[in-house]
VEXDO-135949 format. One record per residue (C-alpha): z, x, y; chain; residue in three letters. Coordinates in nm, 4 decimals, padded with zeros to 6 digits, m for minus. Layout:
       up     east    north kette rest
        Z        X        Y     A  ALA
...
//
This chain:
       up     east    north kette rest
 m15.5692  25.1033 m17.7272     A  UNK
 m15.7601  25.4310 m17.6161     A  UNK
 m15.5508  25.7593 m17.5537     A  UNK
 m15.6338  26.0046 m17.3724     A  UNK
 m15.4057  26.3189 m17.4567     A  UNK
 m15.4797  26.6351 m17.2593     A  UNK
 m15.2452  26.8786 m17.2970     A  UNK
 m15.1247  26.8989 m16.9243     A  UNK
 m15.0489  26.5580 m16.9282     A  UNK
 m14.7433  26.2987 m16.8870     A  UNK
 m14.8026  26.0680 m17.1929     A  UNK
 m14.8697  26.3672 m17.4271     A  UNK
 m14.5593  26.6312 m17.3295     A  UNK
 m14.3304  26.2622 m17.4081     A  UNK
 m14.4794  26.2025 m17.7115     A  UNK
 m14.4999  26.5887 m17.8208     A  UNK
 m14.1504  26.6182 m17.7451     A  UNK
 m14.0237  26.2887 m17.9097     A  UNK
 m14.2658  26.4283 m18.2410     A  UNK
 m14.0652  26.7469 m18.2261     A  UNK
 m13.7306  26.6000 m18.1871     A  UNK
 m13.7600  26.3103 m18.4282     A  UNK
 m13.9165  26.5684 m18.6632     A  UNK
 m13.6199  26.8237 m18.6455     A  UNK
 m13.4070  26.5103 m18.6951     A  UNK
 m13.5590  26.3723 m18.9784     A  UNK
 m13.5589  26.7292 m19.1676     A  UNK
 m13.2243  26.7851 m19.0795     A  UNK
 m13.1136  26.4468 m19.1895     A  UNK
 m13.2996  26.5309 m19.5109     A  UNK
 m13.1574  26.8380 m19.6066     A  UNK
 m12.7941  26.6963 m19.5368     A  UNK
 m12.8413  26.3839 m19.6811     A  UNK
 m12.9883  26.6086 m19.9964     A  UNK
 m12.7066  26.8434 m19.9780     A  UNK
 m12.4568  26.5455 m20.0026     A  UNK
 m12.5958  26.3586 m20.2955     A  UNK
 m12.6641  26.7191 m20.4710     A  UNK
 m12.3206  26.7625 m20.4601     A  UNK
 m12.2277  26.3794 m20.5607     A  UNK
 m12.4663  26.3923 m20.8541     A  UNK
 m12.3140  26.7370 m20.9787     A  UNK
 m11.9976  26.6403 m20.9580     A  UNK
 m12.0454  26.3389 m21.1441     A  UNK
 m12.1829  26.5421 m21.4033     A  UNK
 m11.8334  26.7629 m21.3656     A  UNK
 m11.6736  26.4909 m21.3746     A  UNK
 m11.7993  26.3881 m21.7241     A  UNK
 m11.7905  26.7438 m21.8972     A  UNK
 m11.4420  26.7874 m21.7796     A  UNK
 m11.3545  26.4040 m21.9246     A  UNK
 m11.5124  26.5218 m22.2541     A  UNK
 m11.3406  26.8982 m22.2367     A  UNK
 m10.9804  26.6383 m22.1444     A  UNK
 m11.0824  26.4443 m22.4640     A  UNK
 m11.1398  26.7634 m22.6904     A  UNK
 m10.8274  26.9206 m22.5868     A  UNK
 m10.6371  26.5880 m22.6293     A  UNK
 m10.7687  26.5640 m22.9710     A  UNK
 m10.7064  26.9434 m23.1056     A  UNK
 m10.4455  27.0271 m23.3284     A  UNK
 m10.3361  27.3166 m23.5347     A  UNK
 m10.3817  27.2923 m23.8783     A  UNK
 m10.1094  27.4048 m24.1716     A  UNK
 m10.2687  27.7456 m24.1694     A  UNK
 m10.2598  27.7882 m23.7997     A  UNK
 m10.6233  27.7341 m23.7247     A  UNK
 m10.6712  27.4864 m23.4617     A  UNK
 m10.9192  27.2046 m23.5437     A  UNK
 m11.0980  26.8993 m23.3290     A  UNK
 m10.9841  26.5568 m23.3420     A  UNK
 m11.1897  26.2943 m23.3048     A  UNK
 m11.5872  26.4424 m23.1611     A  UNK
 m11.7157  26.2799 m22.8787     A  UNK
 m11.9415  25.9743 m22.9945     A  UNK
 m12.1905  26.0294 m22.7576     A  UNK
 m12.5492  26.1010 m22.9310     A  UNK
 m12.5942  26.3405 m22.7373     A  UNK
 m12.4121  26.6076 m22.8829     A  UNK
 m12.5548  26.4812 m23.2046     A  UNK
 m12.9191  26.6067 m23.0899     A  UNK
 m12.9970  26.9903 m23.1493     A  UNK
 m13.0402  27.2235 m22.8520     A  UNK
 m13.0105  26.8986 m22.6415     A  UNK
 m12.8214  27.1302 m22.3824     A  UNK
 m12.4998  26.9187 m22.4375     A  UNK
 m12.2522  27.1054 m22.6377     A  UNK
 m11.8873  27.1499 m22.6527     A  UNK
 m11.6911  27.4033 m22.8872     A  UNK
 m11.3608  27.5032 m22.9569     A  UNK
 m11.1699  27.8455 m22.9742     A  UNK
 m10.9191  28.0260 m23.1007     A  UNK
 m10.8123  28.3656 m22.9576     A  UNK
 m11.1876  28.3890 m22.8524     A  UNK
 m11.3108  28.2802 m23.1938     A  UNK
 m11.5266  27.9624 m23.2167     A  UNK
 m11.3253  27.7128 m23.4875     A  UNK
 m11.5034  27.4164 m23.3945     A  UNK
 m11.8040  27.2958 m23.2139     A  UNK
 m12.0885  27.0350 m23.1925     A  UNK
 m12.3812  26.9479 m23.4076     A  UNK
 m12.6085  26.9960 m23.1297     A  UNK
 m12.5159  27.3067 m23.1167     A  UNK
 m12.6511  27.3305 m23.4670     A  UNK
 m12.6067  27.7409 m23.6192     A  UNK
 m12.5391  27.8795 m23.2245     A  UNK
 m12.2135  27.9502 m23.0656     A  UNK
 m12.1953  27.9267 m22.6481     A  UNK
 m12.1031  28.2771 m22.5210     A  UNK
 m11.8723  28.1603 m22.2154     A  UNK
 m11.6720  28.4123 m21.9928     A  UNK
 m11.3068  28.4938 m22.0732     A  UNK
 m11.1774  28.2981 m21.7505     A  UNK
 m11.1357  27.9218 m21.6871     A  UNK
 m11.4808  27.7909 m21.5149     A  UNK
 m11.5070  27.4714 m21.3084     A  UNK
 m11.9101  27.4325 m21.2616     A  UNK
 m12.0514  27.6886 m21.3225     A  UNK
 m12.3859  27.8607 m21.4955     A  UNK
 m12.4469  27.9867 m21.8654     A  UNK
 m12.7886  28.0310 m22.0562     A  UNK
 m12.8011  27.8068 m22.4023     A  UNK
 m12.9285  27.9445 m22.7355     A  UNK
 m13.2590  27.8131 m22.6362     A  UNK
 m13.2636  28.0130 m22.3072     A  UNK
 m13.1651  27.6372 m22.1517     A  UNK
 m13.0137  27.6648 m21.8115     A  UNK
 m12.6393  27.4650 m21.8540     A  UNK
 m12.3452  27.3748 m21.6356     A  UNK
 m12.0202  27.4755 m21.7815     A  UNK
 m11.6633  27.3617 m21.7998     A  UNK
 m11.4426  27.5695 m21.9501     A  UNK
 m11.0504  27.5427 m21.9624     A  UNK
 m10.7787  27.6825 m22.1308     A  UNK
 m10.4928  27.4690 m22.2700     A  UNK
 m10.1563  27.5380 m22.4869     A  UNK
 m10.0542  27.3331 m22.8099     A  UNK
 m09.6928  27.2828 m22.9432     A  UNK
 m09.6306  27.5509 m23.2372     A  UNK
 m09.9035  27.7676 m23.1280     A  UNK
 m09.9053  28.1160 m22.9556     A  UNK
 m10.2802  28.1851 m22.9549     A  UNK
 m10.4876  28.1361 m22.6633     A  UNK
 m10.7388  27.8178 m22.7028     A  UNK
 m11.0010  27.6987 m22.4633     A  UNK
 m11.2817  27.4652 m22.4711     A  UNK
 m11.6269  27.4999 m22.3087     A  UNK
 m11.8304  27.1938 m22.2377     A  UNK
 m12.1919  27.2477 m22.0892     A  UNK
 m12.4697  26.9537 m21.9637     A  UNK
 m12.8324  27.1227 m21.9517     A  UNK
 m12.9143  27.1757 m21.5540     A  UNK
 m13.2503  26.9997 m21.6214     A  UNK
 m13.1090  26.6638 m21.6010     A  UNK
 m12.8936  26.7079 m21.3185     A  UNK
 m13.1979  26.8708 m21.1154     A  UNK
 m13.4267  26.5476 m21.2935     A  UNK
 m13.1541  26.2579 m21.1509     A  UNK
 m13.1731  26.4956 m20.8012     A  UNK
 m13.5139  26.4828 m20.7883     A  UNK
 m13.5168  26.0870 m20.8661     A  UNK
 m13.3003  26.0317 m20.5351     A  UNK
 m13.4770  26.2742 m20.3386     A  UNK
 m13.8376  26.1256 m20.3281     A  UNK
 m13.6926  25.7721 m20.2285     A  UNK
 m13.4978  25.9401 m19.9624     A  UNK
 m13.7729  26.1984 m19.8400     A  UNK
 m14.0296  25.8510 m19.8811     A  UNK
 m13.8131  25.6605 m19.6710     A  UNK
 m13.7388  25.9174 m19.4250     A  UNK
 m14.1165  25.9311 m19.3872     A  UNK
 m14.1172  25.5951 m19.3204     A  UNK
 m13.8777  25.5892 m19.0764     A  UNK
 m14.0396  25.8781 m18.8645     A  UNK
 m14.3149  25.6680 m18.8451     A  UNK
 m14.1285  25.3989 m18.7463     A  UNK
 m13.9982  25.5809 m18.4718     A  UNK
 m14.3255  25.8025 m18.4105     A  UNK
 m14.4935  25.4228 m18.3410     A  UNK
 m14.1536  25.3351 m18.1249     A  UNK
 m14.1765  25.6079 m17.9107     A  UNK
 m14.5524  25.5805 m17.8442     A  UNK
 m14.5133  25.1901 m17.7380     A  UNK
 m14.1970  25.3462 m17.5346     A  UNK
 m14.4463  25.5847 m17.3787     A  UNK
 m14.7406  25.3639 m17.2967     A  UNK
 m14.4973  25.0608 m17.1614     A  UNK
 m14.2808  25.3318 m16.9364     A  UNK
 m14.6172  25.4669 m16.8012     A  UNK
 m14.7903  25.1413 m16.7987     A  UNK
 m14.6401  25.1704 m16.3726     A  UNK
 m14.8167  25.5270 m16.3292     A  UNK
 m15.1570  25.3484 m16.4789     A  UNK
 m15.1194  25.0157 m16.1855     A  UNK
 m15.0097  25.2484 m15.9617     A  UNK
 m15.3252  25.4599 m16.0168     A  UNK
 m15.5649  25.1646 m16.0351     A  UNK
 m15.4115  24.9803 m15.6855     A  UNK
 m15.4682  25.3429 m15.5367     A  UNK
 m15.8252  25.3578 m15.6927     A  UNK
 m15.8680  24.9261 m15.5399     A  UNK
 m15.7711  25.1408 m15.1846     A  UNK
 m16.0213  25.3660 m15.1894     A  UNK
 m16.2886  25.0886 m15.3100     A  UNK
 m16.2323  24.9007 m15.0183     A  UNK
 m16.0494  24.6264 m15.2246     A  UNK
 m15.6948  24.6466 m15.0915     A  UNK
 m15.5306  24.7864 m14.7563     A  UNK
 m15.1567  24.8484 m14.9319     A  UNK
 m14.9972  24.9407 m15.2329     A  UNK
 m14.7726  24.6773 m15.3767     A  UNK
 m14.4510  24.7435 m15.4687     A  UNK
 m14.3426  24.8297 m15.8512     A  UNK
 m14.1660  24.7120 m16.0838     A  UNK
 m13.9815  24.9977 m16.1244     A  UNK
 m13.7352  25.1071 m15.9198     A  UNK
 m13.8605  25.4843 m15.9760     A  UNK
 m14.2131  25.4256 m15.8209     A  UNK
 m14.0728  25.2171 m15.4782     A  UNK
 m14.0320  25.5445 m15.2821     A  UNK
 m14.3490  25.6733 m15.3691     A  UNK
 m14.5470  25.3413 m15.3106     A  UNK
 m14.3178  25.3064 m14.9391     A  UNK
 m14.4349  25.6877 m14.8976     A  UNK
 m14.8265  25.5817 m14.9743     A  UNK
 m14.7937  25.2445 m14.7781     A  UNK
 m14.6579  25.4314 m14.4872     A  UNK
 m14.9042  25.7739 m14.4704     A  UNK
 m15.2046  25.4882 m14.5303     A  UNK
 m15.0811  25.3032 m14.2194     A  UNK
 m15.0341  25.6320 m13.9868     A  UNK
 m15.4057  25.7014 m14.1109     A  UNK
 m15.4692  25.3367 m13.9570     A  UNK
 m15.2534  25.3953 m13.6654     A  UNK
 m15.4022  25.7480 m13.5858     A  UNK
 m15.7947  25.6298 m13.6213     A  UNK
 m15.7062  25.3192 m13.3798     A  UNK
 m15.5688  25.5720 m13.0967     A  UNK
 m15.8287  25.8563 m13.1720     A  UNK
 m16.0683  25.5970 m13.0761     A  UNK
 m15.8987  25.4749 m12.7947     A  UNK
 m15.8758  25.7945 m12.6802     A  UNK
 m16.2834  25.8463 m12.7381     A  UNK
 m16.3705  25.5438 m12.5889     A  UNK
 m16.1300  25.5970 m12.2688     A  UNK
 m16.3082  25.9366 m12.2456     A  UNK
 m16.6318  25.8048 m12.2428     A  UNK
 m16.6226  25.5264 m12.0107     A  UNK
 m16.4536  25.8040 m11.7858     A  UNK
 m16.7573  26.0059 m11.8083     A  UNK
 m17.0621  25.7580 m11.8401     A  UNK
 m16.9494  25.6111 m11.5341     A  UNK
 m16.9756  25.8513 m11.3132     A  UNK
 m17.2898  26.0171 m11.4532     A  UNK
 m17.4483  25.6533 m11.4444     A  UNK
 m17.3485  25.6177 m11.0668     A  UNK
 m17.4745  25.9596 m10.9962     A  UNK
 m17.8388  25.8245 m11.1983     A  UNK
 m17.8416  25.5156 m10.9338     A  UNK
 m17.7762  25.7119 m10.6589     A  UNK
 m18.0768  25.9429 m10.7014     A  UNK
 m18.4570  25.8256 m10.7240     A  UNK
 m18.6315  25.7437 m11.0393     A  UNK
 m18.8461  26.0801 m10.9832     A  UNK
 m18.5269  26.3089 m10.8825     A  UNK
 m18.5508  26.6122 m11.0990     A  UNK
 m18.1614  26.5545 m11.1477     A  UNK
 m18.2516  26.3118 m11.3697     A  UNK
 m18.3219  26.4588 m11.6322     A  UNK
 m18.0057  26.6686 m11.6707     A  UNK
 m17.8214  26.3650 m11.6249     A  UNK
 m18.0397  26.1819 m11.9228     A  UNK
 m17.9359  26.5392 m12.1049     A  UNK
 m17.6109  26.5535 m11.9660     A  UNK
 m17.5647  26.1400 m12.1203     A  UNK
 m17.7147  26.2519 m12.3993     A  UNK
 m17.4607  26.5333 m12.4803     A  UNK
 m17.1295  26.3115 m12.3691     A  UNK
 m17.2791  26.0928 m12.6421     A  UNK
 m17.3340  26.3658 m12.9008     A  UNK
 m16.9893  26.5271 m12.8989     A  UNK
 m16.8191  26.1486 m12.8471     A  UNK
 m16.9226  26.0842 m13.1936     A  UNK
 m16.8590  26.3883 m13.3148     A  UNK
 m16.5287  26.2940 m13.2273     A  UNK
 m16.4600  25.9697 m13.3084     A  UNK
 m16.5987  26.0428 m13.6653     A  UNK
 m16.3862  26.3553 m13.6556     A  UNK
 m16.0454  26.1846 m13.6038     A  UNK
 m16.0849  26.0033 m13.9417     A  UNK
 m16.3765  26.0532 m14.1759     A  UNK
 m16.2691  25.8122 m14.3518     A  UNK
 m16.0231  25.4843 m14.3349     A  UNK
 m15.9007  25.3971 m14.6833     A  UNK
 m15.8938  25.0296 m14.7806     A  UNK
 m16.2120  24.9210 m14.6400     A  UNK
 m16.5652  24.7721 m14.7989     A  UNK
 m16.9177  24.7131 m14.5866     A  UNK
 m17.1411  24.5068 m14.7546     A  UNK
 m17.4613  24.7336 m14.7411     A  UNK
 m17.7101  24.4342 m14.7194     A  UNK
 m17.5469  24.2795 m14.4295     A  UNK
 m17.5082  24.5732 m14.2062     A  UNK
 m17.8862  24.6244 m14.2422     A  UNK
 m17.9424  24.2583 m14.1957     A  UNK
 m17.7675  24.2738 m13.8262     A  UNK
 m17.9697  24.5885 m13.7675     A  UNK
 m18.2753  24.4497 m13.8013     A  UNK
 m18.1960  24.1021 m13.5933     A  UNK
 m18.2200  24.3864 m13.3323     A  UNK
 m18.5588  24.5800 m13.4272     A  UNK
 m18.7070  24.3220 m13.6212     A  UNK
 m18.8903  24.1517 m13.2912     A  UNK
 m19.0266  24.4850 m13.1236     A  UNK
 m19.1792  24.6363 m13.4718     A  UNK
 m19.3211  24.2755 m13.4817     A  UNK
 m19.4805  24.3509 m13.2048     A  UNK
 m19.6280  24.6902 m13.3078     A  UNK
 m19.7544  24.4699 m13.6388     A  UNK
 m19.5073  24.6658 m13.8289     A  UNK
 m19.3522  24.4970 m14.1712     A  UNK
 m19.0225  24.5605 m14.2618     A  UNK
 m18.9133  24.4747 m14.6315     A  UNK
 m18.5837  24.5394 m14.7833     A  UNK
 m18.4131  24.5388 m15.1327     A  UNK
 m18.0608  24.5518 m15.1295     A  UNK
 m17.8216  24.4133 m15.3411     A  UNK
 m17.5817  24.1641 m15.1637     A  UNK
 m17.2625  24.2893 m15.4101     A  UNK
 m17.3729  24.6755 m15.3372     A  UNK
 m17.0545  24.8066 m15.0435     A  UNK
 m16.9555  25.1425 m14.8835     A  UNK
 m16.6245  25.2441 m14.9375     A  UNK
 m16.5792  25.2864 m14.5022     A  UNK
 m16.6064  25.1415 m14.2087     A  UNK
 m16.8617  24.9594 m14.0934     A  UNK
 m16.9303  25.0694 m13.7559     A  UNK
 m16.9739  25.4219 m13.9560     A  UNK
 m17.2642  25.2728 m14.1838     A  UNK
 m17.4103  25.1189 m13.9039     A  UNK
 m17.4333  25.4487 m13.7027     A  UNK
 m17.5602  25.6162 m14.0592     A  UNK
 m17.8429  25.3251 m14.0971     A  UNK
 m17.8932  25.2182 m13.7638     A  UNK
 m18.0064  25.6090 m13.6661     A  UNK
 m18.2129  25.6211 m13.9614     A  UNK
 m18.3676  25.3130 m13.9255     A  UNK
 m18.4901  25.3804 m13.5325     A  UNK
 m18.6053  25.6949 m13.6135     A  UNK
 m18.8537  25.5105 m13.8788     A  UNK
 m18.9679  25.2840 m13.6457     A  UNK
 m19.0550  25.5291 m13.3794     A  UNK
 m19.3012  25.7246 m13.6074     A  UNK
 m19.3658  25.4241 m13.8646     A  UNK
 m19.7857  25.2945 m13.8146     A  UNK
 m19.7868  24.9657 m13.9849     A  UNK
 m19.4926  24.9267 m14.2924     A  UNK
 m19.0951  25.0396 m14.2995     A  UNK
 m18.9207  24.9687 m14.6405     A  UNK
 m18.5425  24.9811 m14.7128     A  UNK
 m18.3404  24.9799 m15.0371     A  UNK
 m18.0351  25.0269 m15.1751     A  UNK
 m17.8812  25.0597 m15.5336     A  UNK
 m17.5472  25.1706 m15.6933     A  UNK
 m17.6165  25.5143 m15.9148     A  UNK
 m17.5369  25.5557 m16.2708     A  UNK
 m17.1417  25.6919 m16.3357     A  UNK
 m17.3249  25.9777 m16.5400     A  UNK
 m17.4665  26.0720 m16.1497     A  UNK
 m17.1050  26.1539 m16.0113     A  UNK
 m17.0567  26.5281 m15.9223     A  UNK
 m16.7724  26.6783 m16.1474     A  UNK
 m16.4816  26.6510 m15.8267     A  UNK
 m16.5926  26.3285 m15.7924     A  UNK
 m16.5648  26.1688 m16.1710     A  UNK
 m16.4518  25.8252 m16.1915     A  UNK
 m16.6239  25.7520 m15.8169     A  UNK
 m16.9000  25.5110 m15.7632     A  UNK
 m17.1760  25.6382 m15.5383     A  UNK
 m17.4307  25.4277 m15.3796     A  UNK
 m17.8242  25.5503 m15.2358     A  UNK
 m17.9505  25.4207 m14.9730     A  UNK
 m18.3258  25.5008 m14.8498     A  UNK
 m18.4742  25.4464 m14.5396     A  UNK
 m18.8669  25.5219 m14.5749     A  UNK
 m19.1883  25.4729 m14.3707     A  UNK
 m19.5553  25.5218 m14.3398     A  UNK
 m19.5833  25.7513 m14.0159     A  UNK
 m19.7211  26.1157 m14.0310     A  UNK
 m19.3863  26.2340 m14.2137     A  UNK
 m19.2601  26.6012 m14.2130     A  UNK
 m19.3373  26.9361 m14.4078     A  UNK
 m19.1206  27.0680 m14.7080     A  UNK
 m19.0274  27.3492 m14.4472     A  UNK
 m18.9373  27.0940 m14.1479     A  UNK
 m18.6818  26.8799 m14.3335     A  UNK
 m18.3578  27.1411 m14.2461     A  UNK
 m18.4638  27.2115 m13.9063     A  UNK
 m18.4685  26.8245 m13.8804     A  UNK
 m18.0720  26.7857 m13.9098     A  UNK
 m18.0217  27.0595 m13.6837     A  UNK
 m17.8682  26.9151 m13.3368     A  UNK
 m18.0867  26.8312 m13.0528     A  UNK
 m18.3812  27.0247 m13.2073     A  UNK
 m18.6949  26.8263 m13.2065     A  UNK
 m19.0551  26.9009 m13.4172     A  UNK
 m19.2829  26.6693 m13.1884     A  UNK
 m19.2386  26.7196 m12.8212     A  UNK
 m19.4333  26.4959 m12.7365     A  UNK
 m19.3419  26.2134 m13.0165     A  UNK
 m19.1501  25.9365 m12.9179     A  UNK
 m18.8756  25.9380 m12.6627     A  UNK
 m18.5527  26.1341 m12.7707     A  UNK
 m18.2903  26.3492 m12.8258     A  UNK
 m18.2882  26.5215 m13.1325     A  UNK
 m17.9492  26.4033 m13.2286     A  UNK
 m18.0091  26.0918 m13.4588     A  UNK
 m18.0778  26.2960 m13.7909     A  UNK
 m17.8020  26.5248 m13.6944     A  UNK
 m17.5614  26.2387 m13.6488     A  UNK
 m17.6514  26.0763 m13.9698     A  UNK
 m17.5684  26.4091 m14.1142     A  UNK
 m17.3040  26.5151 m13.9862     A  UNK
 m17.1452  26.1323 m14.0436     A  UNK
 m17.2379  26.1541 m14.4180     A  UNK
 m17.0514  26.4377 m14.5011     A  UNK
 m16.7689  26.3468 m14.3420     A  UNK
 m16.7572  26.0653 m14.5906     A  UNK
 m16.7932  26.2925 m14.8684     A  UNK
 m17.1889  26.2131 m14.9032     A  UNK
 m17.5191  26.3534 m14.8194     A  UNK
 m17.8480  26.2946 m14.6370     A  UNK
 m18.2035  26.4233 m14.7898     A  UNK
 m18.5079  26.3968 m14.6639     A  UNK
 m18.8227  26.3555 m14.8454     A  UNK
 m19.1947  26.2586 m14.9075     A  UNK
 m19.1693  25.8839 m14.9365     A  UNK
 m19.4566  25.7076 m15.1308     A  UNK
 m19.5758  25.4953 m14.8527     A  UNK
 m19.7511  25.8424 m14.7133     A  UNK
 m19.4389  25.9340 m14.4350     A  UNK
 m19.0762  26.0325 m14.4593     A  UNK
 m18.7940  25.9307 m14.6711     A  UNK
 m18.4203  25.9546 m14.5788     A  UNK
 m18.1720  25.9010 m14.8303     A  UNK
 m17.8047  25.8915 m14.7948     A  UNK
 m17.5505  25.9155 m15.0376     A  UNK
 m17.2432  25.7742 m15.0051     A  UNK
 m16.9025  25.6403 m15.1864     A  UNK
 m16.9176  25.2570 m15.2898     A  UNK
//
C-alpha cells in the first residue's frame, strides 16, 4: 500500500496527530508507570531494612556493665561480605557498640534524628539507603538507635530490570497502535478515495452520477454533486433550445428573403454574409452555454467514420485518398456533436485545398505530456493533415482569426471554420496548432481531454 503524505493533507494531519497523541500517552504512561514501581521497589527495600533494624532492636540487650550488646546478627550473607553496602550497627549514647562484619574496621556516620529512607555515603564512598530508629530498653537510660543501610546500586539495578521490559513493551504497544491508527486512517478515508475516483469516471465519460456512499458523512455531498451535475445537464439542454429556437427564427426569414430575390441580386451576398454571421455567433453560443457536459465519452474513430460517409464520395471524385489511423478504444471526454464540429471543420477545410491525399490520426499522449493544472488527465491528439499548397510559419495565427481569409480566391468560404475549431477547443480545455504536415500541405492538430 502506497502513501502519499503531503503535509496539507487529510490522511497525514490524522496520522500526525494520532503519532503525537499516542506518543504523549505512551511517555506519560511511562514515567507514571516508572514512578509507581520506583516507589514499590524502594519500599520493598524499606520494608526489609526496617524488618532487619525490628530484628536488631528485638535482639539488643544491656549487658551487666550497662553496655548494650546485639542478639542474634542477621543470617543473611550479606552483611557477612565487606563494603557490600549492607550494614547495620548499634549505638549507645551515639557510640557504636555493635555492628556488622561487612562493615569490617568502618563505623556508618548517620544523623542524630530517626530516618525513614533516606541517603548516607558508605566508607567506600557507596551511595546507601538508610533506616535509622531509636528505641528504649528496660533498665536503661541511655539513648540507643540502630541504623540499617542497603547500597542504592541495587535498588537502581532491580529499577532498571523493570524499566526496559516496560519501556520495550510500551514500544511495542505504540506500534501497535501507530499500525491501528494508520489502518483506521486508510479504511475511514477509503470513501474520500471512491468518491474521488467515481468523480474522476465523470469526467472520463464513464459515468453520468455519483453513487451514493457508504457513509452517512459523504451522502450530502454526493446529493450536492448529483444535483449541480444534473442542473449542468438541465441548463445545456435549454441553452440549446434556446440557440436552436433563435436560429430557426432567423434563418427563416433570411432564407425567404434569398428566394424572394434573383440568383444575381446584389442582396445576396449580404444575406450569404448575413447567414454566415447568424451561424458564427449561434455556435459561439451554444458552445458558450456549456463548454463542457461532464459524464460523457465520443469514440474518436467513429465520429470520423460518419464524417467521412459524407465527404468520402465527392473527394472520390476529385481522385483524392483519404486514410485514417485511429484507435477504436481512443474517446473525448465531451459531447459528440462538439467533436464533430472540431473534426468535421477541420476535415472540409482539408479537402477544399487537399490535390490528391488527406490523412487522419489519432493517439492518446503519454501521462508525462499533461500540463502541471492538468496532472492526472488523459489528453488525446488528433491531426487532420493534407497535401494542398499549405500555409507560411507567419499565416498560421492570422488563420484562427474570425472570418479572415489568406486566399480570396481559394475555395468557397467564410473564414470561420479554423476559428470555430478554435474557439471550440479551448472551451474544452484543449488547443488547436497548425503546422507543416509531411505530405507537403497543412497540419491541424487538436488537443483535447480523453
Amino acid at each position: 500500500m502506497k502513501l502519499k503524505l503531503p503535509a496539507d493533507s487529510i490522511r497525514f494531519r490524522l496520522l500526525g496527530l494520532a503519532a503525537l497523541l499516542v506518543g504523549a500517552a505512551l511517555i506519560a504512561a511511562y514515567l507514571t508507570i516508572a514512578a509507581i514501581l520506583e516507589d514499590f521497589i524502594t519500599g520493598r527495600f524499606d520494608a526489609e531494612t526496617r524488618a532487619i533494624a525490628e530484628g536488631l532492636m528485638a535482639g539488643a540487650t544491656i549487658s551487666d556493665s550497662g553496655r548494650l550488646v546485639a542478639g542474634v546478627p542477621p543470617s543473611d550473607a550479606r552483611f557477612d561480605l565487606p563494603l557490600s553496602g549492607w550494614y547495620w550497627q548499634l549505638m549507645q549514647n551515639g557510640q557504636v557498640t555493635a555492628k556488622s562484619p561487612s562493615l569490617f574496621d568502618n563505623l556508618l556516620s548517620v544523623p542524630v534524628e530517626d530516618v525513614q529512607g533516606g541517603h548516607l555515603f558508605g566508607p567506600d564512598g557507596q551511595r546507601l539507603r538508610l533506616i535509622h530508629s531509636d528505641f528504649t530498653l528496660p533498665g536503661s537510660e541511655a539513648r540507643l538507635s540502630v541504623a540499617v543501610t542497603a547500597p542504592q546500586a541495587e535498588i537502581v539495578e532491580s529499577l532498571a530490570q523493570v524499566r526496559r521490559p516496560l519501556a520495550i513493551s510500551l514500544l511495542v504497544l505504540g506500534l501497535g497502535l501507530g499500525l491501528t491508527s494508520l489502518l483506521q486512517v486508510t479504511a475511514g478515508l477509503k470513501s474520500l478515495d471512491r468518491l474521488g475516483h467515481d468523480i474522476r469516471r465523470i469526467r472520463a465519460g464513464e459515468a453520468e452520477s455519483l453513487s451514493l456512499p457508504a457513509v452517512s458523512e459523504l451522502r450530502p455531498i454526493s446529493s450536492e454533486i448529483n444535483a449541480l451535475l444534473e442542473q449542468n445537464r438541465i441548463v445545456l439542454t435549454r441553452s440549446r433550445d434556446y440557440v436552436g429556437n433563435l436560429a430557426h427564427s432567423l434563418k427563416t426569414p433570411l432564407a425567404a428573403l434569398a428566394n424572394s430575390l434573383g440568383p444575381d441580386h446584389p442582396g445576396q451576398a449580404l444575406i450569404a454574409r448575413m447567414d454566415r454571421q447568424i451561424g458564427w455567433h449561434l455556435r459561439r453560443a451554444r458552445s458558450s452555454a456549456a463548454p463542457r457536459l461532464l459524464g460523457h465519452r465520443t469514440p474518436v474513430a467513429a465520429v470520423v467514420e460518419d464524417i467521412l460517409l459524407v465527404l468520402r464520395r465527392p473527394l472520390e471524385d476529385r481522385a483524392i485518398a483519404i486514410t485514417t489511423a485511429c484507435p477504436p478504444e481512443l474517446a473525448f471526454a465531451g459531447e459528440r456533436q462538439d467533436l464533430e464540429e472540431m473534426i468535421g471543420n477541420l476535415t472540409e477545410n482539408a479537402s477544399k485545398w487537399a490535390d490528391h491525399q488527406i490523412r487522419i490520426s489519432a493517439r492518446l499522449l503519454p501521462e508525462n505530456k499533461a500540463s502541471e493544472n492538468k496532472a492526472g488527465e488523459r489528453e488525446i491528439a488528433i491531426r487532420i493533415e493534407d497535401d494542398g499548397p499549405g500555409m507560411s510559419q507567419e499565416d498560421h495565427a492570422h488563420a484562427l482569426t474570425r472570418g479572415r481569409r489568406l486566399d480570396e480566391f481559394g475555395p468557397p468560404g467564410a473564414g470561420l471554420g479554423l476559428a470555430i475549431v478554435h474557439d471550440l477547443c479551448a472551451l474544452h480545455g484543449g488547443s488547436l496548432t497548425l503546422g507543416h504536415s509531411d505530405l507537403g500541405g497543412l497540419r491541424a492538430e487538436l488537443i483535447l481531454p480523453a
